[in-house]
py3Dmol code that shows the C-alpha trace and the ligand (Angstrom):
import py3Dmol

protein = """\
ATOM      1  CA  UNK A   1      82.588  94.956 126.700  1.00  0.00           C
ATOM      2  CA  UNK A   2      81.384  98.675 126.370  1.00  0.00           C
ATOM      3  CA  UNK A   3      84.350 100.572 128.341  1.00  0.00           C
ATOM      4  CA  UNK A   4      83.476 103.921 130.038  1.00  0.00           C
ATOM      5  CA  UNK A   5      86.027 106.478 129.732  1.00  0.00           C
ATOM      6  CA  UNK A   6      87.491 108.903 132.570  1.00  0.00           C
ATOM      7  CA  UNK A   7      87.924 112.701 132.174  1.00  0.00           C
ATOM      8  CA  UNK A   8      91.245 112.073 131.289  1.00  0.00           C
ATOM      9  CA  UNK A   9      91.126 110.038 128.740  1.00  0.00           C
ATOM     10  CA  UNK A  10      88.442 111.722 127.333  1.00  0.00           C
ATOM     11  CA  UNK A  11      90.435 114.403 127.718  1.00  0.00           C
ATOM     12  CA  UNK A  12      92.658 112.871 124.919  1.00  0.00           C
ATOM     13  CA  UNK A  13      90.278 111.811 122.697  1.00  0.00           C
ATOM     14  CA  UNK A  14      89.066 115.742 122.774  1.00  0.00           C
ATOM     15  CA  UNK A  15      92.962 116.160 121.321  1.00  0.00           C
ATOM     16  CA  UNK A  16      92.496 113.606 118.881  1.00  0.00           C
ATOM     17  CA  UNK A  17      89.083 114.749 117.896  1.00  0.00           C
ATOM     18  CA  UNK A  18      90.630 118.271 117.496  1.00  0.00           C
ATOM     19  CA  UNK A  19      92.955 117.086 115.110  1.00  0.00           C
ATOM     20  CA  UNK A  20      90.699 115.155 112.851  1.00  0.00           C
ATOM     21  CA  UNK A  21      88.355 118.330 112.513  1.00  0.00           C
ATOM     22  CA  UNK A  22      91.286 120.007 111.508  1.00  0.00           C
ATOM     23  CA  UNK A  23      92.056 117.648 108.892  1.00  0.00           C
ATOM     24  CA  UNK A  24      88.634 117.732 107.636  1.00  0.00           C
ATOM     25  CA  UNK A  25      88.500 121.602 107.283  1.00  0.00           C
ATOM     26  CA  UNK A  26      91.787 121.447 106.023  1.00  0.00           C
ATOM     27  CA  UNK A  27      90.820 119.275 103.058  1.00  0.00           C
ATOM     28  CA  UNK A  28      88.028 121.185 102.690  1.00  0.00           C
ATOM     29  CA  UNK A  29      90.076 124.199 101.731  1.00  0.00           C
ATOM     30  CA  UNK A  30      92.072 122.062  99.266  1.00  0.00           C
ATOM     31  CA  UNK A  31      89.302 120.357  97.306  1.00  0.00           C
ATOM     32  CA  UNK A  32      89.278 121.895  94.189  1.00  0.00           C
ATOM     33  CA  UNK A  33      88.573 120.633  90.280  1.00  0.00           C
ATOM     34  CA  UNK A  34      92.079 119.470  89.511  1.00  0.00           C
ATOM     35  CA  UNK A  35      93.327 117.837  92.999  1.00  0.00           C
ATOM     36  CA  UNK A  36      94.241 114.471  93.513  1.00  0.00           C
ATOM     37  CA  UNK A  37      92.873 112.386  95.952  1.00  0.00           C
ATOM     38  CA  UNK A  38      96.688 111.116  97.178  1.00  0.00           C
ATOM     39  CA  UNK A  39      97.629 115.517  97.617  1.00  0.00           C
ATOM     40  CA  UNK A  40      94.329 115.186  99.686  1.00  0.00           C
ATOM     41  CA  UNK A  41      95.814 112.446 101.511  1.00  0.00           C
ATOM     42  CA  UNK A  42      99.799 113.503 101.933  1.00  0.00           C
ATOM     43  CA  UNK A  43      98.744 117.256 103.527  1.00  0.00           C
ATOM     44  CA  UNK A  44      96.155 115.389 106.052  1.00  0.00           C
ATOM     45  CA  UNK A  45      99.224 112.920 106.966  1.00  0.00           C
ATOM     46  CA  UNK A  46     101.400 115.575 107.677  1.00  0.00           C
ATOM     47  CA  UNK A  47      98.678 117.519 109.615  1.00  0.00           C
ATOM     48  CA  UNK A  48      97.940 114.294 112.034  1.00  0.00           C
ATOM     49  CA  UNK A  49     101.930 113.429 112.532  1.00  0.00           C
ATOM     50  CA  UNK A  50     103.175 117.351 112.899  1.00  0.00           C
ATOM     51  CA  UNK A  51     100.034 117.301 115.568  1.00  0.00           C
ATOM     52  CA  UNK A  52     101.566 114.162 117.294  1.00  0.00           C
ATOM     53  CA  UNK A  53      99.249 111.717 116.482  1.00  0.00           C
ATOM     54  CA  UNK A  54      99.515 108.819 114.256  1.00  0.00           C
ATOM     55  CA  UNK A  55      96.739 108.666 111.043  1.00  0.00           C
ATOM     56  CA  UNK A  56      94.531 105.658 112.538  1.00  0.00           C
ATOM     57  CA  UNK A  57      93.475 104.372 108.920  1.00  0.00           C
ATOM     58  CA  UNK A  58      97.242 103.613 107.713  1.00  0.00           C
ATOM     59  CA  UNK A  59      97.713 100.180 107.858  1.00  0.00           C
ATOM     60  CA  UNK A  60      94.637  99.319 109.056  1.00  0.00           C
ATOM     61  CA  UNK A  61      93.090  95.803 108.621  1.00  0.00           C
ATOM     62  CA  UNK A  62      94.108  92.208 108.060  1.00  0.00           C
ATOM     63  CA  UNK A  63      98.428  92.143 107.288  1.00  0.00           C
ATOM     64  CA  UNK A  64      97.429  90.589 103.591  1.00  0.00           C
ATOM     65  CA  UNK A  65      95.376  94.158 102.635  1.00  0.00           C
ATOM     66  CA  UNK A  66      95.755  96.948 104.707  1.00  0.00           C
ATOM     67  CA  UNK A  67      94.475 100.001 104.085  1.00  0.00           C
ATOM     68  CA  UNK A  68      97.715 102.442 102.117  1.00  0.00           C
ATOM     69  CA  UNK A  69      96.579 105.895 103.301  1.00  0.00           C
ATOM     70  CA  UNK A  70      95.566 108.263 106.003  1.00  0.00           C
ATOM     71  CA  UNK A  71      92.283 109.168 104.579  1.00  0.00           C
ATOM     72  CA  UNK A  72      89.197 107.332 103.410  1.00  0.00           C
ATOM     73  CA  UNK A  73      88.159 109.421 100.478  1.00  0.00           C
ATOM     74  CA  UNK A  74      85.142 107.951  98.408  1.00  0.00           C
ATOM     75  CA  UNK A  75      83.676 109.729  95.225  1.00  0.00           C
ATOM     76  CA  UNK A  76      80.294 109.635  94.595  1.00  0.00           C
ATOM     77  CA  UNK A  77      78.656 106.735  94.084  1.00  0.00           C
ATOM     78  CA  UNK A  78      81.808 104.971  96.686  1.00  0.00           C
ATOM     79  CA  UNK A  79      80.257 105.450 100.147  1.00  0.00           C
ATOM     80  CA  UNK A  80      83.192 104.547 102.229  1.00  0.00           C
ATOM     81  CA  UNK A  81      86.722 103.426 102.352  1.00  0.00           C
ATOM     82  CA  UNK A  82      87.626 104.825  99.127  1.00  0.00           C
ATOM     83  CA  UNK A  83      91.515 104.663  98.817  1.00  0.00           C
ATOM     84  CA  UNK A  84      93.364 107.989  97.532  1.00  0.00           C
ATOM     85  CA  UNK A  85      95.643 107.859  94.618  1.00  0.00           C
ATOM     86  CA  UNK A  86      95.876 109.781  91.474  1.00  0.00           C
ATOM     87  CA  UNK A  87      92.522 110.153  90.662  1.00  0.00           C
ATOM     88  CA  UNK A  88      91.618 114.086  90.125  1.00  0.00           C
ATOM     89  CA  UNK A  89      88.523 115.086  91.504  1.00  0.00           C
ATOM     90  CA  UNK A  90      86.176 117.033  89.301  1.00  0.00           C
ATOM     91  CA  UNK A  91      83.307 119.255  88.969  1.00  0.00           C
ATOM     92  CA  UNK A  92      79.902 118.330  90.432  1.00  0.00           C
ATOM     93  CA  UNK A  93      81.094 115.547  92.745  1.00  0.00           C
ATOM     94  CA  UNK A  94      80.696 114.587  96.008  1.00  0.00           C
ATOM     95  CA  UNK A  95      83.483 113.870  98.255  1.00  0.00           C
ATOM     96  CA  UNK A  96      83.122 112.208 101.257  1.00  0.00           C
ATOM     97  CA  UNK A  97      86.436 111.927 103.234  1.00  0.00           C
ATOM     98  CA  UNK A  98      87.008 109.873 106.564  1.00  0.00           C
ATOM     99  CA  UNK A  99      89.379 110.894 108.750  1.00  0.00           C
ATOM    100  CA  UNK A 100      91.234 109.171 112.035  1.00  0.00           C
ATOM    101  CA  UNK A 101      93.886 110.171 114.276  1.00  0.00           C
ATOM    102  CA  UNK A 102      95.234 108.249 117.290  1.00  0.00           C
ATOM    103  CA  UNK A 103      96.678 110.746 120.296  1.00  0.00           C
ATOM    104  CA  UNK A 104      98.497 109.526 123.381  1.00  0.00           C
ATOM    105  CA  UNK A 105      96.787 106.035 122.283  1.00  0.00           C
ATOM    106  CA  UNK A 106      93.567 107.275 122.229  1.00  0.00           C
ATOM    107  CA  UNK A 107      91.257 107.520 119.201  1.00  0.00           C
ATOM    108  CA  UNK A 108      89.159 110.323 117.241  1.00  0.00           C
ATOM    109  CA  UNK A 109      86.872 109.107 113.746  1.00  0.00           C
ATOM    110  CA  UNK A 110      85.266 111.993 111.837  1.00  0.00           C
ATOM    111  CA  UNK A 111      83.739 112.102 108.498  1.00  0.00           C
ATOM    112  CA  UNK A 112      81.999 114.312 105.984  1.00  0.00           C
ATOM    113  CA  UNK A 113      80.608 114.762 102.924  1.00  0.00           C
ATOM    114  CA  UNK A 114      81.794 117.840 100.642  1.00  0.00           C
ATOM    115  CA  UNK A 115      80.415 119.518  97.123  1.00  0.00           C
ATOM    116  CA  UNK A 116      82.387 120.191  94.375  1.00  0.00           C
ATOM    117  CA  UNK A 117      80.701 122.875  92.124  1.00  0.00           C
ATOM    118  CA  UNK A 118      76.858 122.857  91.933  1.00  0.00           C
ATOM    119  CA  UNK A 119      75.388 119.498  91.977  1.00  0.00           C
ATOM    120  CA  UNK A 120      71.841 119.102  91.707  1.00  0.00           C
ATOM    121  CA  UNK A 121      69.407 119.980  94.279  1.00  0.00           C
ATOM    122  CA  UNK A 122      68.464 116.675  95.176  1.00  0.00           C
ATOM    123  CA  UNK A 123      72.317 115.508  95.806  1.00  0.00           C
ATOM    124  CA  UNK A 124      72.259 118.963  98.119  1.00  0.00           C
ATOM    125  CA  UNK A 125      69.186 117.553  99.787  1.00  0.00           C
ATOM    126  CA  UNK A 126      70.943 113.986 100.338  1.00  0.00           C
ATOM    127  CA  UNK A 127      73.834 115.511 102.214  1.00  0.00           C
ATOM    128  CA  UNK A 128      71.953 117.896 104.499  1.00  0.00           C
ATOM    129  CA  UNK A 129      69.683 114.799 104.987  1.00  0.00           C
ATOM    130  CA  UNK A 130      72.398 112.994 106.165  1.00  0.00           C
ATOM    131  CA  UNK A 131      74.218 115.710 108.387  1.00  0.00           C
ATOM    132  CA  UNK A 132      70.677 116.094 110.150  1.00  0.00           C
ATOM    133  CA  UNK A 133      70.455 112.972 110.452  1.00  0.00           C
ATOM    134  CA  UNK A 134      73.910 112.282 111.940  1.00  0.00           C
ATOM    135  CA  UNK A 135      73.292 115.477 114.646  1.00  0.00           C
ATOM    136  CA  UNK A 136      69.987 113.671 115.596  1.00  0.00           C
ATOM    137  CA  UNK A 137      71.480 110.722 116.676  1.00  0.00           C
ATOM    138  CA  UNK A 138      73.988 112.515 118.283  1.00  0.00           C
ATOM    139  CA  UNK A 139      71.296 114.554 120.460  1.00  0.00           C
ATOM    140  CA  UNK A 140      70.080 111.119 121.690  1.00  0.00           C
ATOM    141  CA  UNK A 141      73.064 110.320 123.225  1.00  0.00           C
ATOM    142  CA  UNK A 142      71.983 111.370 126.744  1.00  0.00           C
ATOM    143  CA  UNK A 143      72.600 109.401 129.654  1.00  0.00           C
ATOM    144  CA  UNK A 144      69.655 107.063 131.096  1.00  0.00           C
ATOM    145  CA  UNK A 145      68.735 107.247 126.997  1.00  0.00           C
ATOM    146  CA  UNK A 146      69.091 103.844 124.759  1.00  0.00           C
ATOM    147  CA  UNK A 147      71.285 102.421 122.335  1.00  0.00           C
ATOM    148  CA  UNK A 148      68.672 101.804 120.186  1.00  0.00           C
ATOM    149  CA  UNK A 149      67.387 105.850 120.720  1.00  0.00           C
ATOM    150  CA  UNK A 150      70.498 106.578 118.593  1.00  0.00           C
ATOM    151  CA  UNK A 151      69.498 104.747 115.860  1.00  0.00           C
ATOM    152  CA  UNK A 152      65.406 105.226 115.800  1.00  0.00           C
ATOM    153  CA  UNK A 153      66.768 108.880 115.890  1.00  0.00           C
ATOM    154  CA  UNK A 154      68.804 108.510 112.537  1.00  0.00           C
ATOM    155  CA  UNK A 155      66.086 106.104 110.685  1.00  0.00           C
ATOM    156  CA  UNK A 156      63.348 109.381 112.013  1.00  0.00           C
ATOM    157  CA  UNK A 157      65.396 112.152 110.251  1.00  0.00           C
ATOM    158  CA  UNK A 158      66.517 109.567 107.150  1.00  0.00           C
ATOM    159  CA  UNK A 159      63.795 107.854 106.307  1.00  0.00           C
ATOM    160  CA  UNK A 160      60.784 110.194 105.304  1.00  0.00           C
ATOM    161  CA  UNK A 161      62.671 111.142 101.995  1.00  0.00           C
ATOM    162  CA  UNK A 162      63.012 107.765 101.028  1.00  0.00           C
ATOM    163  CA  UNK A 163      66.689 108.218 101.234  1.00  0.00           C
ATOM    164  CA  UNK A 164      68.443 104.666 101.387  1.00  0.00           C
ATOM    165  CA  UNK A 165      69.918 103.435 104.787  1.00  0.00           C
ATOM    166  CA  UNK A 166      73.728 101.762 104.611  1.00  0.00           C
ATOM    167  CA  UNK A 167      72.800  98.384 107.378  1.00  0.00           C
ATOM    168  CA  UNK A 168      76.222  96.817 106.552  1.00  0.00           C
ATOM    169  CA  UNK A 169      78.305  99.692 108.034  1.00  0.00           C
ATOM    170  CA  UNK A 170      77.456 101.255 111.322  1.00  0.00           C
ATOM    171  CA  UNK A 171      78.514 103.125 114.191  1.00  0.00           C
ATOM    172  CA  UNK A 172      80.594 102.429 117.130  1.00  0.00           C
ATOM    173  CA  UNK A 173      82.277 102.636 120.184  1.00  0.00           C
ATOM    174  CA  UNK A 174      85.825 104.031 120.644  1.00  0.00           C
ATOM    175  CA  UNK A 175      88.688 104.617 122.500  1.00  0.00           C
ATOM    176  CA  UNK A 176      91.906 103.041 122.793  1.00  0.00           C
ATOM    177  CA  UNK A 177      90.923 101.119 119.614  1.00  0.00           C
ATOM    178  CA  UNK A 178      89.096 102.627 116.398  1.00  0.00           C
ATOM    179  CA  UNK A 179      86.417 100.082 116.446  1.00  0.00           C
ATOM    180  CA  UNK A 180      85.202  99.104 119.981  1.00  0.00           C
ATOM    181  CA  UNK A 181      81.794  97.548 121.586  1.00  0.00           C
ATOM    182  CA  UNK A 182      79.070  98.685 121.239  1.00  0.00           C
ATOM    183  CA  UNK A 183      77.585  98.459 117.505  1.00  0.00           C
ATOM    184  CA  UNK A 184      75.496 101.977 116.590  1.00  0.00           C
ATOM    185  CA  UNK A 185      73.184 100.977 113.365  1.00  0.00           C
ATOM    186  CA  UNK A 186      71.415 103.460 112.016  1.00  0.00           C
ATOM    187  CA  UNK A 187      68.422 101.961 111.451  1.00  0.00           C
ATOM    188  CA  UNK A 188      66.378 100.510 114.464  1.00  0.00           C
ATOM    189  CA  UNK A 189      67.032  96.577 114.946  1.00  0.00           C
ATOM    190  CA  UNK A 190      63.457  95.959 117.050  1.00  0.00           C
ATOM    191  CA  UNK A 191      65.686  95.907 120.124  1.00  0.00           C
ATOM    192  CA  UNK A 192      66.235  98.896 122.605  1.00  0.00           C
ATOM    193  CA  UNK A 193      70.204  98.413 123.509  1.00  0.00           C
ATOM    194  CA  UNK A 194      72.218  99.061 125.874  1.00  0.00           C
ATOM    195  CA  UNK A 195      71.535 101.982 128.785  1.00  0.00           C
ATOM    196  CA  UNK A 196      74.188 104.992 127.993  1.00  0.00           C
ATOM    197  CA  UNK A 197      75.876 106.468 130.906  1.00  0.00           C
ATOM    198  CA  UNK A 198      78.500 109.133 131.179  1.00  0.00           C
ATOM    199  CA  UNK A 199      81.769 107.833 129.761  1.00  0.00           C
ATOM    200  CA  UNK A 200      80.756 105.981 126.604  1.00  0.00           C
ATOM    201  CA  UNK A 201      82.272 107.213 123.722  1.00  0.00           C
ATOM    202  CA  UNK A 202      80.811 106.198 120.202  1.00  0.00           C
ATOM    203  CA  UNK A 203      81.536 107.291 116.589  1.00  0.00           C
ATOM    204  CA  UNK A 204      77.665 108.484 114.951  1.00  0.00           C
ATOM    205  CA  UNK A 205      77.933 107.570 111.241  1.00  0.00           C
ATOM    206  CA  UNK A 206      75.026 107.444 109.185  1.00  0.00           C
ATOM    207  CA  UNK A 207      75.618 106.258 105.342  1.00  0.00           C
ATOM    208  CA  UNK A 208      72.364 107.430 102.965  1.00  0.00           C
ATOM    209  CA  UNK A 209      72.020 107.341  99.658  1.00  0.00           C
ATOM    210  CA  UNK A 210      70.007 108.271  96.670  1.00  0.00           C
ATOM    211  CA  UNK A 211      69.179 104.340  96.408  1.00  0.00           C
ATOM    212  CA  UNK A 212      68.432 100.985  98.199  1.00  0.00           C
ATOM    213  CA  UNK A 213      71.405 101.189 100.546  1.00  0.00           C
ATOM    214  CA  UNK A 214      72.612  98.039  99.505  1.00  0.00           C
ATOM    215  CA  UNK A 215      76.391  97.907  99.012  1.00  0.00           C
ATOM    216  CA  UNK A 216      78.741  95.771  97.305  1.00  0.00           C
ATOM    217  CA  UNK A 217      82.706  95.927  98.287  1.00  0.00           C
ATOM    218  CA  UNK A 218      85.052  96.778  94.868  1.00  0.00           C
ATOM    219  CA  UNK A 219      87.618  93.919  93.963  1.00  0.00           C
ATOM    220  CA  UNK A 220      90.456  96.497  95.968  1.00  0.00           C
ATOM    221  CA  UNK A 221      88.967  94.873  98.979  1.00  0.00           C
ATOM    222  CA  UNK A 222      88.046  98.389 100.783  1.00  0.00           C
ATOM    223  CA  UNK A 223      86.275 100.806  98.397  1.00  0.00           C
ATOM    224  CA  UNK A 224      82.487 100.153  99.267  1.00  0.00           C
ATOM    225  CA  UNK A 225      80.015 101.651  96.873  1.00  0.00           C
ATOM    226  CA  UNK A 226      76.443 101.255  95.943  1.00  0.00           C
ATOM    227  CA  UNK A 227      75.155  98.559  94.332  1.00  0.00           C
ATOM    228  CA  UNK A 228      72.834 100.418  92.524  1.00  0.00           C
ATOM    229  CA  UNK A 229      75.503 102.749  91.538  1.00  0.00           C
ATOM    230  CA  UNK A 230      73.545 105.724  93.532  1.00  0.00           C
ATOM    231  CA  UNK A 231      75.083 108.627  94.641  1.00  0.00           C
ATOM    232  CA  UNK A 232      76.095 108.098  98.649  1.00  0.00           C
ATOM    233  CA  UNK A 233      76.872 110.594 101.486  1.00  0.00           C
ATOM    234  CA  UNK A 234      78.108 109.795 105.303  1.00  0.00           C
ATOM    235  CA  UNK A 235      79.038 112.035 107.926  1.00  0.00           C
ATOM    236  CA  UNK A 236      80.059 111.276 111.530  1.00  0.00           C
ATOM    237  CA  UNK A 237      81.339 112.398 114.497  1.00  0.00           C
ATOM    238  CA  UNK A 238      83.497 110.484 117.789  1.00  0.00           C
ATOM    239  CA  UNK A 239      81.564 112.272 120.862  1.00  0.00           C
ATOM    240  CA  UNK A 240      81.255 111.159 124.189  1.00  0.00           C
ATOM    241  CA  UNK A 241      78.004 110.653 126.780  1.00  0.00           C
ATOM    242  CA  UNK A 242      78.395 113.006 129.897  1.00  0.00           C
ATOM    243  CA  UNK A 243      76.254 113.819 132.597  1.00  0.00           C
ATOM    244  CA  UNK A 244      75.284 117.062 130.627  1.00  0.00           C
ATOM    245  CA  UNK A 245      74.433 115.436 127.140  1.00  0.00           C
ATOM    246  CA  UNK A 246      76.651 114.193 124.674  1.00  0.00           C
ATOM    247  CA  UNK A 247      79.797 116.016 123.733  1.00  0.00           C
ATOM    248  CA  UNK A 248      81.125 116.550 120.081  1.00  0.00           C
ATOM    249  CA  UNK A 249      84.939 115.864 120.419  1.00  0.00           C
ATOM    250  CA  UNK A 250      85.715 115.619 116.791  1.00  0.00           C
ATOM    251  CA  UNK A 251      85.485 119.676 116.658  1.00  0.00           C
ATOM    252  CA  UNK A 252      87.991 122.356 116.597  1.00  0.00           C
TER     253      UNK A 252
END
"""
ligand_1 = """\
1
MG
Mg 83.982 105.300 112.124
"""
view = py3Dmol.view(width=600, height=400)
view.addModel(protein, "pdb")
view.setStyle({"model": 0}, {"cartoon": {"style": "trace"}})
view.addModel(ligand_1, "xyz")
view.setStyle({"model": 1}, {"stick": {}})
view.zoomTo()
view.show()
């Protein structure tokens, strides 16, 4: 069931948002040649918990695997759910870090994808690509507007480069859980979705890549990469449909 949420809880999930952009610029200023992905990790848990919210991603999942950390940080050719640990980063990579916080019970999922160094033009192009792509979908997210407008909106900005689409992760709803009704792909399915109305919240994450866009999970059981080992970037934001278009709440 696809909830619509009041003022007031969106209200919360504006504080929760808040606090995952913060994270995000806050790793931003951190990621250097040299850092670890678990420093990453440790100064965006302390952020979330001295903010009074609880890191979302901790513990997340089935009992026999959950995910160890606060932040999903995936190198390169790792589109998502990287797990942090010792690994340095280094020169010329792309990070892509996932971020979640949980405030008064209520939910905020933000993403992006950073450069370290110079990389090549093309790996520029990728990430802009998928930025554009990700602000797109958000514009369609106007009441009266489709489901499916979201995701024809993505494909229109993503696809003319040739860049590779991620189908087995999409978007979604959110609220009082991470992952709620409805589905977002970011792709179009041949069917039109859902009406939006003011009050649906959704996280808008496209996953592109230099590749096919097929992925392949690692043997860690979270760390999703490429199968084709080409380079990946995702972005999203948690925003919410209101009667004056959507509303970016994962921003500072
Ligand atoms: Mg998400």
């Amino acid at each position: 069931m696809v909830t619509r949420k009041s003022r007031r809880e969106i209200e919360k999930m504006r504080t929760a948002g808040r606090i995952v952009a913060e994270v995000l610029a806050l790793v931003e200023s951190e990621l250097k040649p040299g850092v670890s992905t678990a420093h990453l990790d440790r100064l965006a848990e302390r952020h979330i918990r001295s903010s009074g919210a609880v890191p979302s991603f901790k513990g997340y999942g089935h009992r026999s695997n959950p995910f160890p950390a606060s932040l999903c940080i995936s190198i390169d050719d790792e589109v998502v759910h990287g797990i942090p640990g010792e690994r340095q980063i280094r020169d010329g990579q792309i990070v892509s870090v996932d971020a979640g916080a949980i405030y008064d019970g209520w939910h905020g999922d933000g993403a992006r994808t950073f450069i370290v160094g110079q990389p090549p033009s093309e790996v520029v192009e990728l990430i802009d690509t998928t930025r554009m792509a990700m602000m797109a979908g958000i514009a369609a997210a106007v009441p009266d507007a489709n489901l499916g407008d979201i995701s024809g909106a993505i494909e229109d900005v993503a696809g003319p480069g040739g860049y590779g689409i991620v189908r087995q992760f999409v978007g979604h709803g959110i609220g009082t859980e991470m992952h709620q009704e409805p589905q977002v792909p970011n792709y179009r399915t041949g069917v039109r979705g859902m009406k939006l109305a003011p009050g649906i919240c959704l996280a808008i994450e496209p996953m592109l890549t230099l590749g096919s866009g097929e992925v392949a999970v690692k043997p860690d059981g979270w760390t999703v990469v490429t199968r084709d080992g080409s380079l990946a970037a995702h972005f999203e934001h948690t925003i919410a449909v209101t009667e004056n278009g959507p509303e970016i709440l994962t921003t500072v």
